[in-house]
C-alpha positions as CSV (number, residue, x, y, z in Angstrom):
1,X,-12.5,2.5,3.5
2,X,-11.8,4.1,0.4
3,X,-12.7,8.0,-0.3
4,X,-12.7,9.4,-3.3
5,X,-14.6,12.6,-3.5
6,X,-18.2,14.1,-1.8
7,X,-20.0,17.0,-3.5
8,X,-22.0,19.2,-1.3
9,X,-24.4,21.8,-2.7
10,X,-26.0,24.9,-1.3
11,X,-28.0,27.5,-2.2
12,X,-27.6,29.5,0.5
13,X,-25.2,33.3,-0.3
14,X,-24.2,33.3,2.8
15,X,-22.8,29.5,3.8
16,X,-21.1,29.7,0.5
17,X,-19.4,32.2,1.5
18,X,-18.1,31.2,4.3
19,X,-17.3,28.2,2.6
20,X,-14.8,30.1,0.3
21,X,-13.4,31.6,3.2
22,X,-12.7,28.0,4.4
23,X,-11.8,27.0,1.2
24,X,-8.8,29.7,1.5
25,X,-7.9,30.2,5.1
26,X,-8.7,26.5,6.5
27,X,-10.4,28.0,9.3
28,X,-14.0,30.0,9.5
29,X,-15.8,31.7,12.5
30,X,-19.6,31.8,11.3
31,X,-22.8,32.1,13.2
32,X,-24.4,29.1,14.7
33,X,-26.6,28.7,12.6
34,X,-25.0,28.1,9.2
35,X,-22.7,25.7,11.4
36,X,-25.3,23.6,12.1
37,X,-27.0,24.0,8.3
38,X,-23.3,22.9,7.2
39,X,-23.3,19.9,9.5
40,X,-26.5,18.2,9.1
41,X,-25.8,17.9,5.6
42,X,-24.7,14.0,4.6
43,X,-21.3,14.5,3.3
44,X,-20.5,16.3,6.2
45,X,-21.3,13.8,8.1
46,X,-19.7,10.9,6.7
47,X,-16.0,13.2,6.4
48,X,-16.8,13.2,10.4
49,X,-16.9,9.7,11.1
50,X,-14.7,8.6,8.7
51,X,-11.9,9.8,11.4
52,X,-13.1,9.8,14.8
53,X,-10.0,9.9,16.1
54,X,-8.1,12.3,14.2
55,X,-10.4,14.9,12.5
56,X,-10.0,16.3,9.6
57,X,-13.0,18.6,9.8
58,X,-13.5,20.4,12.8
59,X,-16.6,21.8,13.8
60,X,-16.6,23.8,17.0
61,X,-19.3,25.9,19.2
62,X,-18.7,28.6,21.7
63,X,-22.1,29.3,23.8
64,X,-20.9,32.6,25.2
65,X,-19.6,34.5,22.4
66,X,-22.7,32.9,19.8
67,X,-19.9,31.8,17.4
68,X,-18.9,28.7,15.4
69,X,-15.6,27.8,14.5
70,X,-14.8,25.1,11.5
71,X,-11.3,24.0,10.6
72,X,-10.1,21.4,8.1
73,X,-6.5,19.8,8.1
74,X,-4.5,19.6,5.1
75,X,-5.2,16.6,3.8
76,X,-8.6,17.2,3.4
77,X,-9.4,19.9,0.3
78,X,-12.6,21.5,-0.8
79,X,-12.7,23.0,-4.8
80,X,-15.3,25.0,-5.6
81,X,-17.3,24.1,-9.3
82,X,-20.3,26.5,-9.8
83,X,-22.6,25.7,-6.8
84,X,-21.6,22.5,-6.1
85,X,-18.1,22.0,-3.1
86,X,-16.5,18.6,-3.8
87,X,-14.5,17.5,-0.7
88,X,-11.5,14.6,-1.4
89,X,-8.4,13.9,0.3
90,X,-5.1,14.5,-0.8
């Protein structure tokens, strides 16, 4: 299955935000609801089950706390153009 590159757009201030942060750090603790915004969308999806077994994208809850973690390995990379996040593999 070949995988070039996935755009992802968002109007959303405060998603993209967190979505530089990810872009940066590789890992993001965000409220629960932009964690769920961010994986309903299709691209984010498909990236998921692309690699069951060995995830690149992590998306994580914790009930108690009311915080989401998501983390990305390294062969996955997210650039930035305007509005728009393009996800590939390196």
């Amino acid at each position: 299955m070949s995988f070039n590159s996935r755009e992802f757009y968002t109007r959303n201030k405060d998603l993209q935000r967190y979505i530089d942060c990810l872009m940066k750090d590789y890992y993001v603790e965000m409220p629960p609801r932009y964690a769920q915004e961010l994986s309903r969308h299709k691209t984010i999806r498909y990236i998921r089950s692309m690699d069951y077994k060995n995830p690149s994208l992590i998306i994580a809850n914790d009930t108690k706390l009311h915080r989401s973690i998501i983390k990305i390995k390294k062969p996955l990379v997210i650039k930035k153009n305007g509005n728009k996040y393009s996800f590939s593999f390196s």
